[in-house]
N, C-alpha and C positions, 0 to 999 in steps of 0.2 A: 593336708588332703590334696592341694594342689600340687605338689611333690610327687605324691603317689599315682594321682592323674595323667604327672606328664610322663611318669616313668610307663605308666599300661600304655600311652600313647605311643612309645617308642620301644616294642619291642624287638624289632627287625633289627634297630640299632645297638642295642642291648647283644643280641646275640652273632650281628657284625665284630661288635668288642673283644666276644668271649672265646669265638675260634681265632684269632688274632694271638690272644693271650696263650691260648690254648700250644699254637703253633709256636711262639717262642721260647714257651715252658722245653717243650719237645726238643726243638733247637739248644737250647742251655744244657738240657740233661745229655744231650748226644754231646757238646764241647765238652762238659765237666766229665763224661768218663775216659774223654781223651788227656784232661789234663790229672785225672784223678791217679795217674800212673806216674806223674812227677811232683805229688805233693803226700804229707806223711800223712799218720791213718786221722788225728786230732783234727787236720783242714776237712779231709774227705767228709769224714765223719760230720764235722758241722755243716758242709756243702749239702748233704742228704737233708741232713734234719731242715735246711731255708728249702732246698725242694719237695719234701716231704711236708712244707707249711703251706707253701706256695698251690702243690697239689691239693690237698685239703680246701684252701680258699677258693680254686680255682669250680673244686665239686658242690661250693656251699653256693656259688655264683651261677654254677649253673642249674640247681635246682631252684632258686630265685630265679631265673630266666624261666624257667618252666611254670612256676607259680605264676608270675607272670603271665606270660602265654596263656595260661589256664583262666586267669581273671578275665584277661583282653576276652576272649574267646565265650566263656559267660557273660561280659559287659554286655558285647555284640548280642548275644542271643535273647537277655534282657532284652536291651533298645529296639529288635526286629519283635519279641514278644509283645513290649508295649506299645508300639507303631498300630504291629495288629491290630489288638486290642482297642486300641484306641479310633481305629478305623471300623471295628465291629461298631463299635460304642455310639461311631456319628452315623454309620447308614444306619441303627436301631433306630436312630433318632429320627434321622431324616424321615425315615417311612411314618414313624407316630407319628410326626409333626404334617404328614399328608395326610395320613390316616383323618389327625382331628381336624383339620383344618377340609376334606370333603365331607365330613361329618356334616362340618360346624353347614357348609355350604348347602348341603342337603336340606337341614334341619331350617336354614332362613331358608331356601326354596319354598320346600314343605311351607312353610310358617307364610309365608309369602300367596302363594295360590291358596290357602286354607283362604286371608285376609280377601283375597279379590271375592272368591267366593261368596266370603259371609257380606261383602257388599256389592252384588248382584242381587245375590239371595233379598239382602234388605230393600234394594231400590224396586226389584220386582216386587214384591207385599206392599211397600209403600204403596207403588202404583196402581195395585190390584185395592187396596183399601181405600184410596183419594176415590176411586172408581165406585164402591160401593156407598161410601158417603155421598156421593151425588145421588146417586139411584134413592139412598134412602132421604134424601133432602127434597125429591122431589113431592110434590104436595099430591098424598090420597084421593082419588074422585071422592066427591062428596055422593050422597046415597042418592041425589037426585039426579046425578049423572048418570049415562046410557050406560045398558050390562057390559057393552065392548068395553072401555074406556078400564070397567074397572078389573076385568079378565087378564086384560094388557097388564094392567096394576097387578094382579094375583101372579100374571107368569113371571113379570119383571123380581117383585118379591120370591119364585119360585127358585128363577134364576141364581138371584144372590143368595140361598140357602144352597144351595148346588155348589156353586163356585168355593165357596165358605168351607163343604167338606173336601172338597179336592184342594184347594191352597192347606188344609190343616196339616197334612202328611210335609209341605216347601215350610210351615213354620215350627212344626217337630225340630225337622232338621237345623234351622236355621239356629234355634235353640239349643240343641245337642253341641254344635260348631261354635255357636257362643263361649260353651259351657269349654268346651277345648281351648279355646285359642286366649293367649292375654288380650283382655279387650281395652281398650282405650275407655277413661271415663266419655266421652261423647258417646262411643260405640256402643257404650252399656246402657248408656240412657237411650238410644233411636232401636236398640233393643226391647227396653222397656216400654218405650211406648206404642211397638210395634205390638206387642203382645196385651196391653189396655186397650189399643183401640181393636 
């Protein structure tokens, strides 16, 4: 194989050789019919037949040069086909390999801002609930307190029923955004407890 490798490698060479040969063939046959006039018919006669061999080997060499050539010349077109190809093959690549890797970048974004989010969302409730647990920890007027006293008490209880329907729409949500994002076990607990208390 390596033989045959170095001959396609050398066909310039090859075909330097063969008009050489070519030429001296020419050269021989133009002496031998000048001597072919002082020799009898038996020399002549064998003189044709070494040139008539000669010829023959010289056509069998040159279409081996030719085949040659023809490999070399498909070798080539092979190795520029597969170069291509193989340069299609890494910019497909390349671009997928951007493609996932913005993806990927998007998707921790996304996942990322989902995360601050869902803890905003929780320290606001928190905050908004520590607020109502005081309100409700504060101590009822007794009945024999003044009607003001206990009025204040009725709006402030009014109040936290109010509040309570406007935060339920911020703990919908918060809940839905739970429900999406992988949550950390802590996460899912300050979840859960946001929704018992």
């Amino acid at each position: 194989m390596a033989k045959f490798l170095s001959m396609i490698s050398r066909p310039q060479e090859l075909e330097s050789d063969l008009k050489t040969i070519n030429v001296q063939l020419s050269e021989l046959g133009q002496l031998s019919k000048g001597i072919a006039k002082q020799m009898d018919s038996a020399t002549v006669a064998h003189l044709a037949a070494q040139e008539a061999m000669l010829m023959q080997k010289l056509s069998v060499l040159q279409q081996v040069r030719w085949t040659l050539f023809c490999l070399t010349q498909y070798h080539s077109l092979c190795i520029c086909s597969v170069s291509k190809a193989f340069v299609g093959i890494e910019r497909h690549l390349h671009l997928l390999v951007l493609q996932l890797l913005n993806r990927h970048l998007q998707n921790t974004s996304s996942g990322l801002s989902k995360q601050s989010k869902f803890d905003e969302s929780c320290a606001a409730l928190e905050t908004f609930l520590d607020a109502v647990q005081e309100t409700l920890r504060t101590e009822d007027p007794l009945a024999s307190a003044d009607e003001a006293a206990i009025r204040r008490r009725l709006d402030e209880l009014r109040d936290v029923c109010r509040q309570f329907r406007l935060e339920q729409q911020d703990l919908d949500s918060l809940n839905d955004l739970g429900y999406k994002l992988p949550l950390s076990p802590s996460d899912a607990d300050r979840l859960h407890t946001i929704n018992n208390r």
